[in-house]
mmJSON file of the N, C-alpha and C atoms, coordinates in Angstrom:
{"data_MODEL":{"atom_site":{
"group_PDB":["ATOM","ATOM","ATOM","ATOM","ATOM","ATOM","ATOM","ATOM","ATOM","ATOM","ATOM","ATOM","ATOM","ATOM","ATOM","ATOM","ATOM","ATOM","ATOM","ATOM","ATOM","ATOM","ATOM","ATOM","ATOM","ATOM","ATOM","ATOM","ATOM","ATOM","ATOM","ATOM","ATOM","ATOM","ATOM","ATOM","ATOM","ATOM","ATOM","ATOM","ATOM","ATOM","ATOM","ATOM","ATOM","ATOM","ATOM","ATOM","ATOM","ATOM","ATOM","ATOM","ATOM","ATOM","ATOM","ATOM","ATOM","ATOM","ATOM","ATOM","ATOM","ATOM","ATOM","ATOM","ATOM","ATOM","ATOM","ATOM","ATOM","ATOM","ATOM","ATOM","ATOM","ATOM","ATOM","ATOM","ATOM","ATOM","ATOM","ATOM","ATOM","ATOM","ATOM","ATOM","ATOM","ATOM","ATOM","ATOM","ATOM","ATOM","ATOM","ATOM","ATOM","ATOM","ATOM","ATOM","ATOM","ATOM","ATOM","ATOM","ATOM","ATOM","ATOM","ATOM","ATOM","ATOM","ATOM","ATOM","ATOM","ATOM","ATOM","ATOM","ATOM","ATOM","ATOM","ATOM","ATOM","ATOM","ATOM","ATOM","ATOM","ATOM","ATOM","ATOM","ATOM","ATOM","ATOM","ATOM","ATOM","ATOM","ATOM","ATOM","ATOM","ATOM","ATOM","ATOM","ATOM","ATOM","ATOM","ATOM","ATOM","ATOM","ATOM","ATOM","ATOM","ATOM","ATOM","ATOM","ATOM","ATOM","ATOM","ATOM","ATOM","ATOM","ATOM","ATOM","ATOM","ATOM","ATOM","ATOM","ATOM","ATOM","ATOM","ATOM","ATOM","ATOM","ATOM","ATOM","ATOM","ATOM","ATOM","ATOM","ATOM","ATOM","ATOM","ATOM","ATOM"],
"id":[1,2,3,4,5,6,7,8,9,10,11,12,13,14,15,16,17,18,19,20,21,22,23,24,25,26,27,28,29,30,31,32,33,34,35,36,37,38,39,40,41,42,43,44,45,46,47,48,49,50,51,52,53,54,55,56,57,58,59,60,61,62,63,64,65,66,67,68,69,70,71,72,73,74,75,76,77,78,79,80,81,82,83,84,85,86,87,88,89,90,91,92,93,94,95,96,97,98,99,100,101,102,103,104,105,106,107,108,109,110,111,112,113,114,115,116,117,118,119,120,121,122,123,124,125,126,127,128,129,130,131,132,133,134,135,136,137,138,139,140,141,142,143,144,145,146,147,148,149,150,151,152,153,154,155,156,157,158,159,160,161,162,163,164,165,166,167,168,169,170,171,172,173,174,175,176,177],
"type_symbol":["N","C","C","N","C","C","N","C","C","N","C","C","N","C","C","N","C","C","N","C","C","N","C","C","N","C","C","N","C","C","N","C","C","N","C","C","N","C","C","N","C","C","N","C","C","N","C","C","N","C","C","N","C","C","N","C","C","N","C","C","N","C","C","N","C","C","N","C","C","N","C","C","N","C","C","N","C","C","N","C","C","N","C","C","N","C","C","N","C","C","N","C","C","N","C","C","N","C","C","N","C","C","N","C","C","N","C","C","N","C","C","N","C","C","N","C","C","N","C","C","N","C","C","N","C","C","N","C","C","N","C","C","N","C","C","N","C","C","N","C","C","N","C","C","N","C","C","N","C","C","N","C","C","N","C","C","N","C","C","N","C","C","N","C","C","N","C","C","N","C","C","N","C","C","N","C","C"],
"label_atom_id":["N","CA","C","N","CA","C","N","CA","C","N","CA","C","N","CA","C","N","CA","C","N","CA","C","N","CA","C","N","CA","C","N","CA","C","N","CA","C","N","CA","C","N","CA","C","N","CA","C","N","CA","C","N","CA","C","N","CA","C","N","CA","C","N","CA","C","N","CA","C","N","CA","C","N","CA","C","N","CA","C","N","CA","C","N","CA","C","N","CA","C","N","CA","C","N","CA","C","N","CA","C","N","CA","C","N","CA","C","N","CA","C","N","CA","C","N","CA","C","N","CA","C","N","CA","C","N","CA","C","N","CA","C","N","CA","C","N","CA","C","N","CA","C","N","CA","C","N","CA","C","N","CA","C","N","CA","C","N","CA","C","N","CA","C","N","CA","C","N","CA","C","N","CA","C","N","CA","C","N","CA","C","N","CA","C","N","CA","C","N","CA","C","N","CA","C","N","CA","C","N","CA","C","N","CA","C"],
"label_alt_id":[null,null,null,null,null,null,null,null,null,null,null,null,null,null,null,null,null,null,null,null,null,null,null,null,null,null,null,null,null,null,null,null,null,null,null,null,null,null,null,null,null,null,null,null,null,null,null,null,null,null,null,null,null,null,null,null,null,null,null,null,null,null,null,null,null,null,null,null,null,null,null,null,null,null,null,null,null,null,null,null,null,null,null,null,null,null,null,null,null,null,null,null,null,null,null,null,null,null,null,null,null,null,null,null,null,null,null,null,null,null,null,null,null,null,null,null,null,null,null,null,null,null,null,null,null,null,null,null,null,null,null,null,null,null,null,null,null,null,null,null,null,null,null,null,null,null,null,null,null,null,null,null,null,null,null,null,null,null,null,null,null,null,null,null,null,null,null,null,null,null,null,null,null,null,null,null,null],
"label_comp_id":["UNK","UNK","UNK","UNK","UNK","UNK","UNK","UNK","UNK","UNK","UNK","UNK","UNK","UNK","UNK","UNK","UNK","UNK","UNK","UNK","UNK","UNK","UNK","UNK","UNK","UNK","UNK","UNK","UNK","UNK","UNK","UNK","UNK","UNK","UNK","UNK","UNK","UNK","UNK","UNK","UNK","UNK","UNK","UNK","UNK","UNK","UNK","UNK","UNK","UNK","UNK","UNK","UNK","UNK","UNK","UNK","UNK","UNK","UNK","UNK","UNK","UNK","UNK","UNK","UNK","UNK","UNK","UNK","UNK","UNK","UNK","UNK","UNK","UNK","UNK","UNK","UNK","UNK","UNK","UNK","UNK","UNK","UNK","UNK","UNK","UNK","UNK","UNK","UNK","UNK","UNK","UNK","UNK","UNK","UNK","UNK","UNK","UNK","UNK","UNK","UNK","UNK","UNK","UNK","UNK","UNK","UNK","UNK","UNK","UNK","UNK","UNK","UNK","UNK","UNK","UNK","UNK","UNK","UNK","UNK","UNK","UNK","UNK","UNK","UNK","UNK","UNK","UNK","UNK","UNK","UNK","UNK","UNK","UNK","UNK","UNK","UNK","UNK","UNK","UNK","UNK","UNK","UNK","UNK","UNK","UNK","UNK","UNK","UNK","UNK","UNK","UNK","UNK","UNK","UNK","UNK","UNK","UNK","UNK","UNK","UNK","UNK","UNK","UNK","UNK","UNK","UNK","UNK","UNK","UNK","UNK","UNK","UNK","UNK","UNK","UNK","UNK"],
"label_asym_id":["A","A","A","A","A","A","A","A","A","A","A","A","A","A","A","A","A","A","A","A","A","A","A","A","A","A","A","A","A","A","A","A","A","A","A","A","A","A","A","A","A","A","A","A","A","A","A","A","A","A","A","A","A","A","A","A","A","A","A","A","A","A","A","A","A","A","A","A","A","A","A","A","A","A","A","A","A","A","A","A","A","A","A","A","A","A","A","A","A","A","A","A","A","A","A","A","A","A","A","A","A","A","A","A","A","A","A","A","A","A","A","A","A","A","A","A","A","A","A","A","A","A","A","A","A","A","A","A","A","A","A","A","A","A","A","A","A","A","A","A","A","A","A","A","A","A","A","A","A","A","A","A","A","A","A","A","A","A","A","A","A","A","A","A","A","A","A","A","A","A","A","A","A","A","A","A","A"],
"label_entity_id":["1","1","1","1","1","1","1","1","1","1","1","1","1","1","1","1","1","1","1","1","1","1","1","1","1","1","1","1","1","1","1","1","1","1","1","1","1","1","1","1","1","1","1","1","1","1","1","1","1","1","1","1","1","1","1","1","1","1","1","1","1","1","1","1","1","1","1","1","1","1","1","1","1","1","1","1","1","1","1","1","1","1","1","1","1","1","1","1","1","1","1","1","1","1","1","1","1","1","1","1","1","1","1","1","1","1","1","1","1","1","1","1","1","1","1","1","1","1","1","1","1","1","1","1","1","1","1","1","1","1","1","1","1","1","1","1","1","1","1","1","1","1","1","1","1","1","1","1","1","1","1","1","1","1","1","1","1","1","1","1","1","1","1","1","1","1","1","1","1","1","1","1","1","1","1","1","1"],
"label_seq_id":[1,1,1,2,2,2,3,3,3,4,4,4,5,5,5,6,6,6,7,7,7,8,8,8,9,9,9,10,10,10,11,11,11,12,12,12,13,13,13,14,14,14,15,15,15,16,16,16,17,17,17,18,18,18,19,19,19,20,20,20,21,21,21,22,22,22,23,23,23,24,24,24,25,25,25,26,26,26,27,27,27,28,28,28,29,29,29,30,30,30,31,31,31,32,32,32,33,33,33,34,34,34,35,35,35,36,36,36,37,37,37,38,38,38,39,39,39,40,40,40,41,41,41,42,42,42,43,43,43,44,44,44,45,45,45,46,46,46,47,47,47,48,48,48,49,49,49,50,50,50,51,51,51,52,52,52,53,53,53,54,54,54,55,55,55,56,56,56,57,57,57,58,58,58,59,59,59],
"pdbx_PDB_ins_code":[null,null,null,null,null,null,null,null,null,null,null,null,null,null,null,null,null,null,null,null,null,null,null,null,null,null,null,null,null,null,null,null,null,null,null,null,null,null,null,null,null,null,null,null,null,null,null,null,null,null,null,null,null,null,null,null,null,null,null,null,null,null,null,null,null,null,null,null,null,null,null,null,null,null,null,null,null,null,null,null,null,null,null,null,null,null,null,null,null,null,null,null,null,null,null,null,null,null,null,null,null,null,null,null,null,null,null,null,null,null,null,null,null,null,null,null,null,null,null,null,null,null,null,null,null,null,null,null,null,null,null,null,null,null,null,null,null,null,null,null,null,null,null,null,null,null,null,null,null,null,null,null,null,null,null,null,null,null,null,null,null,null,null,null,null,null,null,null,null,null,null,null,null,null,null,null,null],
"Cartn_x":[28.034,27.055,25.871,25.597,24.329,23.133,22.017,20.694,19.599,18.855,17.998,17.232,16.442,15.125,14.105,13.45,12.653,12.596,14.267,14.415,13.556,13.078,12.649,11.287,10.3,8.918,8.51,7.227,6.613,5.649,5.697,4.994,3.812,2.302,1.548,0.511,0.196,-0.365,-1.744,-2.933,-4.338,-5.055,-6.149,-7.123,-7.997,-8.218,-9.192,-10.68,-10.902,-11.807,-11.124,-10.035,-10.036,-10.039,-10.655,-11.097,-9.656,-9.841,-8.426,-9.06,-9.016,-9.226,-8.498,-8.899,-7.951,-8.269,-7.479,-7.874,-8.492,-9.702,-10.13,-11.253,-10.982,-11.391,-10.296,-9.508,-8.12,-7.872,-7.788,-7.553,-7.884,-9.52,-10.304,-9.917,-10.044,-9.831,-8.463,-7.734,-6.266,-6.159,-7.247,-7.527,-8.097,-9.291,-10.188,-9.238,-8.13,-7.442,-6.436,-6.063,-4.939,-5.634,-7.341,-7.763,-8.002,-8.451,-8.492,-7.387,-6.141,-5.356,-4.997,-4.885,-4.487,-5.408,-6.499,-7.48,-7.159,-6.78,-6.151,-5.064,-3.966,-2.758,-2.659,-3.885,-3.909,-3.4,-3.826,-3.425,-2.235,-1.555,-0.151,0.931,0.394,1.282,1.462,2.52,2.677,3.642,3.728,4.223,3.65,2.073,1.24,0.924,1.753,1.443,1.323,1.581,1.825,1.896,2.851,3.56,2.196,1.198,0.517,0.601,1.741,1.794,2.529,2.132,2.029,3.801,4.38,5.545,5.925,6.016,6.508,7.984,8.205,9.983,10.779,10.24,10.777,11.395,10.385,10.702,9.182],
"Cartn_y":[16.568,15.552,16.254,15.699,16.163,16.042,17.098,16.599,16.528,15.629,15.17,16.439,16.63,18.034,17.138,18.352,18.01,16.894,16.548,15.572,16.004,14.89,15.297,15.629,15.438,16.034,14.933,14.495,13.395,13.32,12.172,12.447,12.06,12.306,11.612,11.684,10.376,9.956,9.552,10.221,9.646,10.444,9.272,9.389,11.013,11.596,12.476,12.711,13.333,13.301,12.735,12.425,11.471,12.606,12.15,13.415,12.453,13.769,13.413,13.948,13.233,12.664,13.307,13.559,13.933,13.328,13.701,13.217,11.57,11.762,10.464,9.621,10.236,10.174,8.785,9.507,8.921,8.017,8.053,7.009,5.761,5.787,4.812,4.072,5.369,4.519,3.945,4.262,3.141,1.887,2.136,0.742,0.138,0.213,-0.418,-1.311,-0.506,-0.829,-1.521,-1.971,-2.54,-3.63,-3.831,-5.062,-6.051,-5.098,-5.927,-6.396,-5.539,-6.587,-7.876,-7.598,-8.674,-9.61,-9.283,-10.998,-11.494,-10.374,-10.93,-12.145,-11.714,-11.94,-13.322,-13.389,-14.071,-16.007,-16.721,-17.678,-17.79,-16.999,-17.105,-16.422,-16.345,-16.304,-17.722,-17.68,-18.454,-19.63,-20.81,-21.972,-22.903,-22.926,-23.558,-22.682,-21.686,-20.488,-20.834,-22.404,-23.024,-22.075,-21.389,-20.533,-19.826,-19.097,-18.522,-17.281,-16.883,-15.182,-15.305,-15.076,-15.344,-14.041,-14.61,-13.742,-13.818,-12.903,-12.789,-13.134,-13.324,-13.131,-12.282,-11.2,-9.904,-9.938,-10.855,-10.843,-10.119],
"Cartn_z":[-3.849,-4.195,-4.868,-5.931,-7.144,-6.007,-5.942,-5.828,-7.252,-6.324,-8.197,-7.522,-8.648,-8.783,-8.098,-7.153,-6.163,-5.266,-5.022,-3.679,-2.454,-1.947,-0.513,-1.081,-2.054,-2.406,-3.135,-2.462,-2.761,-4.523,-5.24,-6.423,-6.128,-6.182,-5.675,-7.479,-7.685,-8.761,-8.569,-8.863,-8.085,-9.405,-8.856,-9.902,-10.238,-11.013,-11.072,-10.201,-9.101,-8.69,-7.251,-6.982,-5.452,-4.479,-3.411,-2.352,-1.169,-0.509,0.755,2.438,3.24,4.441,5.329,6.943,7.43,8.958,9.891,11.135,11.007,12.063,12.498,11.421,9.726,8.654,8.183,7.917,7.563,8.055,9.839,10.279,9.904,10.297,9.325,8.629,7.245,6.047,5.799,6.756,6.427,7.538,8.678,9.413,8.361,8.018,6.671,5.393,5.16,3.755,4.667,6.143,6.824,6.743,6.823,7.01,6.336,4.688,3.37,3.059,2.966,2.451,3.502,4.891,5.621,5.519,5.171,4.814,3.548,2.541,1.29,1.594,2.086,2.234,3.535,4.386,5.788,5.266,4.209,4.022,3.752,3.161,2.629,3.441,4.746,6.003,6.529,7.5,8.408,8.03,8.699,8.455,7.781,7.414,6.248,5.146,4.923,3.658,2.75,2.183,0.914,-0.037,0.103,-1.225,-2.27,-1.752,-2.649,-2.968,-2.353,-2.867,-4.51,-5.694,-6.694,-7.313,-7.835,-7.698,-9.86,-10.431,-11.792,-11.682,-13.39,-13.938,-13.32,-12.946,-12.279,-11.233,-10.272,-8.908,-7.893],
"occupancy":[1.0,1.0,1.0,1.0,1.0,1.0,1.0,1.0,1.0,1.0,1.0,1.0,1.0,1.0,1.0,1.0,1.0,1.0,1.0,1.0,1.0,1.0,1.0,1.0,1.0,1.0,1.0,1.0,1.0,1.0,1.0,1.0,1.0,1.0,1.0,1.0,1.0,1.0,1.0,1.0,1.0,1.0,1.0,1.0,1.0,1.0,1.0,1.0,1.0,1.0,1.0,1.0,1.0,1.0,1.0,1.0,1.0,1.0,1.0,1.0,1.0,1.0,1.0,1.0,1.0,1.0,1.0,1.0,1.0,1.0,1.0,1.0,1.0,1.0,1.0,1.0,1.0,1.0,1.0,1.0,1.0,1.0,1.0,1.0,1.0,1.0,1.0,1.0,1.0,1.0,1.0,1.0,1.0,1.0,1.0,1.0,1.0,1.0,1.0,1.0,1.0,1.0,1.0,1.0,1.0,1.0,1.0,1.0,1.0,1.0,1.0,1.0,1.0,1.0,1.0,1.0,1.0,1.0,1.0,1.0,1.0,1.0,1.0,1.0,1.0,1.0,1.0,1.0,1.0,1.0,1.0,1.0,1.0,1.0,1.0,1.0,1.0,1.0,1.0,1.0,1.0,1.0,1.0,1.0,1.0,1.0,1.0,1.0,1.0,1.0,1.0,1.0,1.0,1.0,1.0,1.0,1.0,1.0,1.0,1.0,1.0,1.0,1.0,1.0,1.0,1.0,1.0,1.0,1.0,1.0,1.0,1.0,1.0,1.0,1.0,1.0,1.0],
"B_iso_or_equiv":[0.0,0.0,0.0,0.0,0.0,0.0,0.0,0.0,0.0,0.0,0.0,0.0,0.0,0.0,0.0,0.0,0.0,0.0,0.0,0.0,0.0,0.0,0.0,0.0,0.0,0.0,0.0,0.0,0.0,0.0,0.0,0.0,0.0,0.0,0.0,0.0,0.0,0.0,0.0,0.0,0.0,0.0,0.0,0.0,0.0,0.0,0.0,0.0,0.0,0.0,0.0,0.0,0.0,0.0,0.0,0.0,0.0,0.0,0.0,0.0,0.0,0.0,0.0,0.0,0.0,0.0,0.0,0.0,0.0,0.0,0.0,0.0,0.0,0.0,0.0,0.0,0.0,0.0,0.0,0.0,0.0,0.0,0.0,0.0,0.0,0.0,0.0,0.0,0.0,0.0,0.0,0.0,0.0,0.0,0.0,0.0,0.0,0.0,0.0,0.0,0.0,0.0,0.0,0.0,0.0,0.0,0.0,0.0,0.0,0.0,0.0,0.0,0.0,0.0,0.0,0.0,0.0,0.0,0.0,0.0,0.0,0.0,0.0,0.0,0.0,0.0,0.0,0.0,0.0,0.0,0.0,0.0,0.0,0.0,0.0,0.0,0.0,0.0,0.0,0.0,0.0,0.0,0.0,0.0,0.0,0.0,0.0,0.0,0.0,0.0,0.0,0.0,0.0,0.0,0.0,0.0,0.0,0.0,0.0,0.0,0.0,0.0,0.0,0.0,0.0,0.0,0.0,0.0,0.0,0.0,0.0,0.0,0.0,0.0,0.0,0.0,0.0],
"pdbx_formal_charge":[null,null,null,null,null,null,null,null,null,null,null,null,null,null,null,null,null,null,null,null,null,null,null,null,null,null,null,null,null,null,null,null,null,null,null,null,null,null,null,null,null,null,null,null,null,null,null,null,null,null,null,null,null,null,null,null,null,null,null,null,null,null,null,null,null,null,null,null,null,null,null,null,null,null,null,null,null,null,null,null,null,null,null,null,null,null,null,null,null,null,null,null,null,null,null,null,null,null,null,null,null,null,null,null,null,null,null,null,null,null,null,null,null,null,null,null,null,null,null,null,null,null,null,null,null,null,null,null,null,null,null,null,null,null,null,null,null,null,null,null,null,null,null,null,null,null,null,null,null,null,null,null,null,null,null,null,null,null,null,null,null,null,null,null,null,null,null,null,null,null,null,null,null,null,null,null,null],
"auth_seq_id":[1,1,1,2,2,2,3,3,3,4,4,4,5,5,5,6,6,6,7,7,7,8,8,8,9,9,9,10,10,10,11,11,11,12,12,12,13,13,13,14,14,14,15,15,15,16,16,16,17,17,17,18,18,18,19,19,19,20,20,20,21,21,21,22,22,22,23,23,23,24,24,24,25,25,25,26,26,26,27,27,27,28,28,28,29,29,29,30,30,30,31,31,31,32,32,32,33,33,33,34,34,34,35,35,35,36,36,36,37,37,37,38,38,38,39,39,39,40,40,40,41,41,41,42,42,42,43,43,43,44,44,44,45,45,45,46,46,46,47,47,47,48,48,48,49,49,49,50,50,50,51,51,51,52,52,52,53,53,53,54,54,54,55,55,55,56,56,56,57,57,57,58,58,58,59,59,59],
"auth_comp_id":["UNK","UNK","UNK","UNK","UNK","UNK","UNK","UNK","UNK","UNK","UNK","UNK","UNK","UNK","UNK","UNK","UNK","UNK","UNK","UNK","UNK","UNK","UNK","UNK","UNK","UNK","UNK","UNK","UNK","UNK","UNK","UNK","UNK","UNK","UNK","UNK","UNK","UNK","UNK","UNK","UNK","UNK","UNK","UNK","UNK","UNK","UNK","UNK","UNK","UNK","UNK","UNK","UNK","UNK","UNK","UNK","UNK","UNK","UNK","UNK","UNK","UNK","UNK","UNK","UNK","UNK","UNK","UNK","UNK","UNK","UNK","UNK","UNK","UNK","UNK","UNK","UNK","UNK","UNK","UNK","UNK","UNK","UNK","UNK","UNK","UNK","UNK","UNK","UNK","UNK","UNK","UNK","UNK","UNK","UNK","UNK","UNK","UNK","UNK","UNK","UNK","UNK","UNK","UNK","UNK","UNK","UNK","UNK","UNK","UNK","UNK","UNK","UNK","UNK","UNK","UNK","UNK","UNK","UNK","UNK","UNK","UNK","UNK","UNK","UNK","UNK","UNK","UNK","UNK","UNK","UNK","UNK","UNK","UNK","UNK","UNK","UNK","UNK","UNK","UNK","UNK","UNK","UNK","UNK","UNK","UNK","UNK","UNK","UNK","UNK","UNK","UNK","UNK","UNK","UNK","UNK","UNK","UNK","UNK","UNK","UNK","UNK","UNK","UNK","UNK","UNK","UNK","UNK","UNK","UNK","UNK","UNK","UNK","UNK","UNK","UNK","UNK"],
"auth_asym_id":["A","A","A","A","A","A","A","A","A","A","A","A","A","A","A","A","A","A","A","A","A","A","A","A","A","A","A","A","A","A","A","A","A","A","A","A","A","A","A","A","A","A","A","A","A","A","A","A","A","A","A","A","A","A","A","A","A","A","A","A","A","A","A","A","A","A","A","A","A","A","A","A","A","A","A","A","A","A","A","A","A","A","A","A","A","A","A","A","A","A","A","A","A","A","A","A","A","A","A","A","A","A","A","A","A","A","A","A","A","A","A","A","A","A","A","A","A","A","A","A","A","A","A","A","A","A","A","A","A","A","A","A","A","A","A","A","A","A","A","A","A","A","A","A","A","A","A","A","A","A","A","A","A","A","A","A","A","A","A","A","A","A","A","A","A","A","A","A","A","A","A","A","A","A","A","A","A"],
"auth_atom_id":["N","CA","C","N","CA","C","N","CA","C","N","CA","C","N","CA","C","N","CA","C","N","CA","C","N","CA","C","N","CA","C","N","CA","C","N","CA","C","N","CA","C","N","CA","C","N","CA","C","N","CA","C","N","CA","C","N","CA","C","N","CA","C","N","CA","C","N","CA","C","N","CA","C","N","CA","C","N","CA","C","N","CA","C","N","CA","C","N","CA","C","N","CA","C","N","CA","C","N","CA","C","N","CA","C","N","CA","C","N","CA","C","N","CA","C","N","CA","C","N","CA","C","N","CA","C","N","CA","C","N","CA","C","N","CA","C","N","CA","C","N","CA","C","N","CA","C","N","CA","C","N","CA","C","N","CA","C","N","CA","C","N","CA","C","N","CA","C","N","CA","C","N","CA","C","N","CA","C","N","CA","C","N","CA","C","N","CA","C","N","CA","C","N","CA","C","N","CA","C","N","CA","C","N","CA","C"],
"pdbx_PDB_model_num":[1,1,1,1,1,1,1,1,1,1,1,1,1,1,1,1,1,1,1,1,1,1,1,1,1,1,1,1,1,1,1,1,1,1,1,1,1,1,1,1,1,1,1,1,1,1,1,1,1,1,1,1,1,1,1,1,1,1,1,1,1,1,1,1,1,1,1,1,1,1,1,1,1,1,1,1,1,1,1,1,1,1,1,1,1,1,1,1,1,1,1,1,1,1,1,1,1,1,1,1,1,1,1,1,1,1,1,1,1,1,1,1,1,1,1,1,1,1,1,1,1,1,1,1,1,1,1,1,1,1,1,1,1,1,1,1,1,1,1,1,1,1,1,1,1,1,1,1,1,1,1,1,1,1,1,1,1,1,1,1,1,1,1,1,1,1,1,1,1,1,1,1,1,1,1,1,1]
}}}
């Protein structure tokens, strides 16, 4: 079985300048970004979601 080049090694694509977090830094900031989107996303849950998650041709 072929392996592709650099299986198993993550590509990571970020802006110029982005600083990186660690420990109880990190944590944080991915509670923080768990919360924005779930208030984003909080109407278009449930059994009254009335279909607003907005979906392209694509899928």
């Amino acid at each position: 079985m072929a392996r592709a080049v650099g299986a198993g090694q993550p590509v990571l694509i970020l802006k110029e300048g982005t600083s990186r977090s660690r420990g109880r830094a990190a944590q944080r900031n991915n509670i923080a970004a768990a919360k924005i989107i779930a208030e984003m996303v909080r109407s278009t849950l449930g059994p009254r979601g009335m279909d607003k998650i907005l979906v392209d041709s694509i899928g």
